[in-house]
C-alpha positions in Angstrom: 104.8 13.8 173.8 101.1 13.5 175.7 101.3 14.2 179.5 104.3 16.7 178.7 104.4 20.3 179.5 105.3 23.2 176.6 105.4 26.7 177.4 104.0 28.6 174.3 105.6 32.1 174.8 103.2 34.8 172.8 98.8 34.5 172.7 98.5 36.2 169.3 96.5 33.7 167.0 99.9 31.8 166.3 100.7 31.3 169.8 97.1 30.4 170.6 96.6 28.0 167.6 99.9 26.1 168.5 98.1 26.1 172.2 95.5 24.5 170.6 97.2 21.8 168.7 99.0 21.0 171.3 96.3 20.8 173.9 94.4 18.5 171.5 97.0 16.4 171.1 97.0 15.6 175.6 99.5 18.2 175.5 99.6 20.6 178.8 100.1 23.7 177.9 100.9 27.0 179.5 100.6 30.5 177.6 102.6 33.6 178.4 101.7 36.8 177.0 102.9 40.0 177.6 100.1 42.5 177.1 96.8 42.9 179.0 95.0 40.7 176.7 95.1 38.0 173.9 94.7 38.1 169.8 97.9 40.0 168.9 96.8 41.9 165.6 93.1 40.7 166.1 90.9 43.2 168.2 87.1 43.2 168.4 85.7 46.5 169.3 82.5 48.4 168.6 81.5 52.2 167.6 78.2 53.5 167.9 76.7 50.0 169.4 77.7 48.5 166.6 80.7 45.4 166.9 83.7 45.7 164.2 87.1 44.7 164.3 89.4 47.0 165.3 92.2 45.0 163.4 92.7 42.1 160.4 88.9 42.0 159.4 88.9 38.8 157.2 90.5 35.6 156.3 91.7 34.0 153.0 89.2 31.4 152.8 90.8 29.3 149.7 93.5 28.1 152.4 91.8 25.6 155.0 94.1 26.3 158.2 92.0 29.2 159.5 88.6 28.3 158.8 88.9 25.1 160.1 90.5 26.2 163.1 87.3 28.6 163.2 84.9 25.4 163.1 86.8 23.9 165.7 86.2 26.2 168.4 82.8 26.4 167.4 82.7 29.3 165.2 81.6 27.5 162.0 77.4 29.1 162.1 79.0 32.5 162.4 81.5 32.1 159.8 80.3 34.5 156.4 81.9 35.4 153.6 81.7 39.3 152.6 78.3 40.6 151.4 80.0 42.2 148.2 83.2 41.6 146.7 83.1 44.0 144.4 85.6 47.0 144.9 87.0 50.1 143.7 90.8 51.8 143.2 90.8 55.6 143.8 93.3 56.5 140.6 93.9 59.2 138.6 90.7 60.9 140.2 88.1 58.9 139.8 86.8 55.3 141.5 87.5 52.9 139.6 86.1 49.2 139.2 88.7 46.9 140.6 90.4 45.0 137.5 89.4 41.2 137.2 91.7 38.5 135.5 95.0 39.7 137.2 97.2 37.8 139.8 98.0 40.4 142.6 97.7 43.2 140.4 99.7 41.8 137.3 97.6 41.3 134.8 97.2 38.3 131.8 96.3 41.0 128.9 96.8 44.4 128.7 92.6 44.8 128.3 92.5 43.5 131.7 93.4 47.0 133.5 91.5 49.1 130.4 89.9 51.7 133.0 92.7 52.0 135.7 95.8 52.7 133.2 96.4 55.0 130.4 96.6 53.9 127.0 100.3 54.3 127.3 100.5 52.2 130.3 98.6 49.5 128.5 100.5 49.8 125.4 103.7 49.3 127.9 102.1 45.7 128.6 101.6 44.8 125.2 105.3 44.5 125.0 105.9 42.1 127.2 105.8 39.5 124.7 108.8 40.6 122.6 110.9 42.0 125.3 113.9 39.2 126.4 113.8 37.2 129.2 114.2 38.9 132.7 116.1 36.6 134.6 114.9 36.5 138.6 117.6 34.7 140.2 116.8 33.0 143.4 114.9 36.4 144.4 113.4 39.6 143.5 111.4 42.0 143.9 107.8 42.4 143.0 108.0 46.1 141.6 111.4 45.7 139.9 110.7 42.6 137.7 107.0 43.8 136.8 108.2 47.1 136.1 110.8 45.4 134.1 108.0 43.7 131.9 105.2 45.8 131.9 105.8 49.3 133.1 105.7 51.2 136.1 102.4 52.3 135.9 101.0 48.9 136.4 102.9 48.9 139.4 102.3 52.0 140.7 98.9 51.7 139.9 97.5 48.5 140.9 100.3 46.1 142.2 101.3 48.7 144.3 98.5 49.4 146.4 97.2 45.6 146.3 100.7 44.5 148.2 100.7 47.7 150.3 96.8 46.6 151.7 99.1 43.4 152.9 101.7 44.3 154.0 101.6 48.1 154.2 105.1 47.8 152.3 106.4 48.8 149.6 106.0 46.9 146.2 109.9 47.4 144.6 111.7 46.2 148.2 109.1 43.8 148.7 110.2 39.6 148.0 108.2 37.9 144.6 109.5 34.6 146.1 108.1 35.3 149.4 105.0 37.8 148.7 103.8 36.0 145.3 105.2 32.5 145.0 102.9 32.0 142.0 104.6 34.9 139.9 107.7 34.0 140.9 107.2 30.0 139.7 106.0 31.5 136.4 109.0 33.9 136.2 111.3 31.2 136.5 110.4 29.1 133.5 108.3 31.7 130.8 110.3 34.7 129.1 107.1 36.5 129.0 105.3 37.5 132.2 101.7 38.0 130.9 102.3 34.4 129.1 102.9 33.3 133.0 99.8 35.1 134.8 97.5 33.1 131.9 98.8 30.3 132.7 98.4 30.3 136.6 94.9 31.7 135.7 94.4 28.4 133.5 95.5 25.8 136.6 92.8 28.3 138.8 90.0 27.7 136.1 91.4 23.9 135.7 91.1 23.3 139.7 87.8 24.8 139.7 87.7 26.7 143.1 84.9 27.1 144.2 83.2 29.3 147.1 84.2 32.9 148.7 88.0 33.4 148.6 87.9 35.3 151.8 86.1 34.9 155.1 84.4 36.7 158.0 83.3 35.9 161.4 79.8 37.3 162.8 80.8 39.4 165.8 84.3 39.8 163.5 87.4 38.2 163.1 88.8 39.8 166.7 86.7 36.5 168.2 88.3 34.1 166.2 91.1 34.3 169.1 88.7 34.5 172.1 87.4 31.7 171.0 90.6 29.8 170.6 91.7 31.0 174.1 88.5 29.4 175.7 88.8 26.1 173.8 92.6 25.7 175.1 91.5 26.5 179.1 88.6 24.1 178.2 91.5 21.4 177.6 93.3 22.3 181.1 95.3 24.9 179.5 96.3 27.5 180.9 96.9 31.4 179.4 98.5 33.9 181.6 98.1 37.5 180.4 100.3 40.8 181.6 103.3 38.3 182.2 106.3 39.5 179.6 108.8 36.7 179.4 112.4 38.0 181.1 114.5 34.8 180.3 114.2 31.8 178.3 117.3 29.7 178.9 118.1 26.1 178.4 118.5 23.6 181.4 120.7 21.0 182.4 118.0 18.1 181.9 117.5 19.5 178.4 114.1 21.3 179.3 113.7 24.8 179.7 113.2 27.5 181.9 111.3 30.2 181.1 111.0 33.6 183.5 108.4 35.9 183.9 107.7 38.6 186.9 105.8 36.5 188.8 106.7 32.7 188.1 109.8 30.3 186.6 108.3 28.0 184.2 110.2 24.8 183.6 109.1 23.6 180.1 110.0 20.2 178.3 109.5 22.2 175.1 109.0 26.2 173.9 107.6 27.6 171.2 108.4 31.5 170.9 105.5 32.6 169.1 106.4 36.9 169.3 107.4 39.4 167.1 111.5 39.9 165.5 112.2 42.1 168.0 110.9 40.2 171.3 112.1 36.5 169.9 115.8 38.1 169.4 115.7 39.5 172.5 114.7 35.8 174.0 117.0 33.6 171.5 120.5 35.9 172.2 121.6 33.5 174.8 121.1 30.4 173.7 120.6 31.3 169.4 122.4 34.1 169.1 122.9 33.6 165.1 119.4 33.1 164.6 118.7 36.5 167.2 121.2 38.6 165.1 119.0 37.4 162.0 115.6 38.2 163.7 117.6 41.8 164.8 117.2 42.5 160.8 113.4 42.3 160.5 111.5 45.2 159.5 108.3 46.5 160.6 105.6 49.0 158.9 103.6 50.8 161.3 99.9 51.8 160.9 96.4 53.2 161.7 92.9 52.2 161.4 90.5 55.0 161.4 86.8 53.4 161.9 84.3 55.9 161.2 80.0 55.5 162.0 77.6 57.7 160.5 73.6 57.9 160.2 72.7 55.8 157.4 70.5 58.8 156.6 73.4 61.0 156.0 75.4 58.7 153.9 75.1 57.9 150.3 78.6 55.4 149.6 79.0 53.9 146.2 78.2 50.2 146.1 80.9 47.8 146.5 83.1 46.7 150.0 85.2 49.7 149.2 88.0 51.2 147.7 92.0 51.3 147.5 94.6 54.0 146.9 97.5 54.0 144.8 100.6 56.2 147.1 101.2 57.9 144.1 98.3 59.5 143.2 99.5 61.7 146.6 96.4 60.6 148.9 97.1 60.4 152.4 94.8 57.1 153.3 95.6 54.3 151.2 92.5 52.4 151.3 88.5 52.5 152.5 86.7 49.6 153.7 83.1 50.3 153.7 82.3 47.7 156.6 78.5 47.9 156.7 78.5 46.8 153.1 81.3 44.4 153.6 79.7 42.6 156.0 76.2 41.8 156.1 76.2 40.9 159.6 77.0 44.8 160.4 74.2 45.8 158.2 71.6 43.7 160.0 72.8 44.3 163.4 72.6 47.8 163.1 70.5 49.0 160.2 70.6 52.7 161.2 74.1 52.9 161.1 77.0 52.9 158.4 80.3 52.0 159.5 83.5 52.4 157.8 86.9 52.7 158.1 90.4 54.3 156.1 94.3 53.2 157.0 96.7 55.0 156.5 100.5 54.9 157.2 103.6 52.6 154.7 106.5 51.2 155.6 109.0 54.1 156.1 105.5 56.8 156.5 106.6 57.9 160.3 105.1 61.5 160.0 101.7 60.7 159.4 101.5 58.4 162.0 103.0 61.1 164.9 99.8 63.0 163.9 97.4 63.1 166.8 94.0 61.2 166.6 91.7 63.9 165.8 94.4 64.8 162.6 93.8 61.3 161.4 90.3 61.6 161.5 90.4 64.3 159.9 92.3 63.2 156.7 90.3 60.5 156.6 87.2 62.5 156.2 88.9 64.8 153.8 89.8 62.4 151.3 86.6 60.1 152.0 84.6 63.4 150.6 87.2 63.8 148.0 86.6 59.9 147.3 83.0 59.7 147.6 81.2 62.6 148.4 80.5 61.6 152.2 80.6 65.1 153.4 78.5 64.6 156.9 79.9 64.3 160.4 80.2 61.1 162.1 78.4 60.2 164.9 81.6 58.8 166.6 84.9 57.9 165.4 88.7 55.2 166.6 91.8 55.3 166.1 93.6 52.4 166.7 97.3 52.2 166.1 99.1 49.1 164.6 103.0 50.3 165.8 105.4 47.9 164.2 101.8 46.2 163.1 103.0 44.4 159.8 106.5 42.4 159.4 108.4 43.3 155.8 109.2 40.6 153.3 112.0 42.1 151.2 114.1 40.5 148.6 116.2 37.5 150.4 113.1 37.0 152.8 113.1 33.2 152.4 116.7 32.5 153.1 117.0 34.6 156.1 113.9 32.6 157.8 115.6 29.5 156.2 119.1 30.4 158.3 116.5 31.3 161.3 114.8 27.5 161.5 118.5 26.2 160.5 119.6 27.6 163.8 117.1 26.7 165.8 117.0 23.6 164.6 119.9 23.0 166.9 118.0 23.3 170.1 115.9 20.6 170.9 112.5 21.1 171.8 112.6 24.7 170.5 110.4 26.2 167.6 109.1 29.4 166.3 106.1 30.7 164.6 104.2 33.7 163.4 103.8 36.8 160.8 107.8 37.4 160.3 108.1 33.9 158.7 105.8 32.0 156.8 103.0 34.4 155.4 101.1 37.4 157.1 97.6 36.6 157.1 95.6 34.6 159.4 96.0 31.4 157.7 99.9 31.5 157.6 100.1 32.1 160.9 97.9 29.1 161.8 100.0 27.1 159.7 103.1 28.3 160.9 101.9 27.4 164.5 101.2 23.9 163.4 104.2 23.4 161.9 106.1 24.5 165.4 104.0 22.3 167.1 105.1 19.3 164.5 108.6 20.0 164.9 108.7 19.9 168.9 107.3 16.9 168.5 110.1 15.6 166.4 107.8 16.0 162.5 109.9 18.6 160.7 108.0 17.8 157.2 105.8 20.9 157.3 108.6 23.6 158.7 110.4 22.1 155.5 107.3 22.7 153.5 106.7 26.0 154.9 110.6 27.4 154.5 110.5 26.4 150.8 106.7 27.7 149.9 105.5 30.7 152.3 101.5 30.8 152.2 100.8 33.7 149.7 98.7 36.6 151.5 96.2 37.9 149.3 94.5 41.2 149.4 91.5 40.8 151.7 89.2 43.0 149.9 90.1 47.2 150.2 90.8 48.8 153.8 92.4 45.4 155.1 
């Protein structure tokens, strides 16, 4: 396919690593994106002089696709992994220390989450082992069958607001298959679900994994796609910002034609590389089963309240944070405490503490029509209640994720299975990004490769991808 021309519609960091591949392959390459700039859900910014990320802050590091795609744009001297991964869970009102030995919040033994539940909820584990099998089907979800096995507390204590730092969702909608392929492998073949999470934590310790599990980028993560942007135009790429795509039809010669206010692009090959509601919108003429199927995608909105203070005035526990079950009744649902995240923040800016809350779930509209300075202040109020940080910042952001995080609920895999099996029929057509494969950075990088494998005729790692979604793990609280 060298010499030929593909149109990658969408320059968040699927669209761009797909522009990447391809460009590295002798591909030319054009890049359409609507808004004013690139990176999609990635956004560097700064408060108080000191650079953050005004999005995703960090990377799952135990999957290669991002990383290396980090080293190949000549980010690998600024990559770091976080300065402290120890964190905290804001329950029954105290912090907590984070549980170890658990998969996603489910835990091996009931003395795992000794601290975080009461002693009923961890006599509710213990009887996992006697209770009969809970049969999963060909999906479920997460909150039901752990609920099912070990009590709703575990859920609603820890599972709960580990899936909800991913996804922002919520745990008893949200897909096992999809969310925590592990679980759901271990579901399928032991009765007992504790007997299962000792057993995946077995093939961990067997593999012997070594290094950080997650990763940052000096400057932030929001460069990682500013980066990628320059190494594609470095190629003879091009990327064409503030250009929203009108029309993407199919032509006569078997190309296609893609139209946005200013130009027609005619394209030997596409990849649509937008959110649910945008690829829908492009696919009705010429996929409209696979359009009606994007049509059902769900979205959680939310916002990221980043914070500075005088690093005289603060005192924060140690640790890269803290994360907040919904039903204790709090109105964040997780702290980052970046400055001690990060050591790159810390040096950079050794006068200054930065942190930052979320706040808003899937189906959580009311919060979010609050106006900044409301945000703000719930944030502080339940950072004092949290941690005794009582002084006034020296500047505070809001920035606003709307529709920010695609939901994976029970069925997920089939419907992105009856989405690839449609567009499967359109040659020269392929699709990547958040709503399919995984949310994190590394599924979307992966999911952009794939796309660019399949236009060029290799549909071996779509396959791969349908069947086994990359898991996306908690990056550490606030993310």
């Amino acid at each position: 396919m060298s010499g030929s021309q593909v149109v990658v519609i969408g320059a968040g960091i699927a669209g761009l690593a797909a522009a990447h591949r391809l460009s590295q392959r002798g591909v030319r390459v054009t890049v359409v994106e609507a808004a004013d700039r690139v990176g999609g859900k990635l956004l560097p910014g700064e408060i108080a002089g000191a650079r953050v990320d005004l999005g995703a802050e960090s990377m799952l590091a135990r999957r290669p696709e991002a990383v290396a795609l980090a080293r190949e744009v000549g980010l690998g001297e600024r990559l770091q992994p976080p300065a402290t991964a120890t964190a905290s869970i804001w329950t029954r009102g105290a912090l907590r220390p984070m549980p170890k030995g658990h998969v996603m919040g489910v835990p091996g033994t009931a003395e795992a989450l000794a601290g975080v539940l009461s002693d009923e909820g961890l006599a509710r584990i213990e009887q996992d082992a006697e209770l009969p099998r809970t049969e999963v089907g060909d999906d479920v979800a997460v909150g039901e069958y752990v609920a099912a096995r070990l009590g709703r507390e575990v859920v609603d204590r820890l599972v709960e607001p580990l899936l909800g730092g991913v996804y922002a969702g919520d745990a008893y909608r949200i897909s096992m298959r999809s969310a925590v392929p592990q679980l759901f492998q271990v579901a399928k073949i032991h009765a007992s679900l504790t007997e299962g999470v000792r057993e995946i934590q077995a093939k961990m310790a067997a593999n012997q994994q070594t290094g950080p599990v997650f990763m940052g980028i000096e400057g932030g993560v929001g460069t990682l796609p500013l980066a990628v942007a320059d190494a594609v135009r470095a190629r003879g790429g091009e990327i064409v910002t503030g250009a929203p795509v009108s029309e993407l039809r199919r032509e006569a010669s078997g190309g296609w034609k893609v139209v946005t206010p200013d130009r027609v692009l005619h394209a030997d090959a596409v990849i649509l590389a937008v959110p649910a509601p945008a690829a829908a919108g492009l696919l009705r003429a010429e996929a409209p089963e696979a359009a009606t199927e994007l049509d059902t995608v769900e979205y959680a909105s939310m916002a990221l309240v980043t914070l500075a203070y005088r690093r005289s005035d603060t005192a924060l526990p140690a640790g890269s944070g803290f994360l907040v079950p919904p039903v204790d009744g709090r109105t964040i649902k997780a702290s980052t405490f970046a400055s001690q995240k990060w050591g790159w923040i810390a040096d950079e800016n050794p006068d200054v503490v930065v942190l930052r809350t979320s706040v808003g779930r899937y189906g959580e509209t009311q919060i979010l029509e609050r106006d900044d300075a409301d945000l703000v202040d719930v944030s502080r109020t339940d950072l004092e209640a949290a941690t005794g940080l009582a002084a006034a910042p020296l500047e505070t952001r809001v920035t606003r994720w709307t529709d920010g995080l695609p939901q994976y609920p029970v069925g997920h895999h089939a419907r992105v299975a009856r989405i690839r099996e449609q567009i499967a029929k359109l040659p020269g057509l392929a699709v990547c990004g958040a709503q399919y494969d995984g949310v994190g950075i590394p599924a979307c990088v992966a999911s952009a490769h794939a796309a660019v494998d399949q236009i060029q005729g290799d549909l071996t790692a779509v396959r791969e991808l349908t069947a086994n979604p990359v898991q996306s793990l908690h990056g550490g609280a606030g993310e």
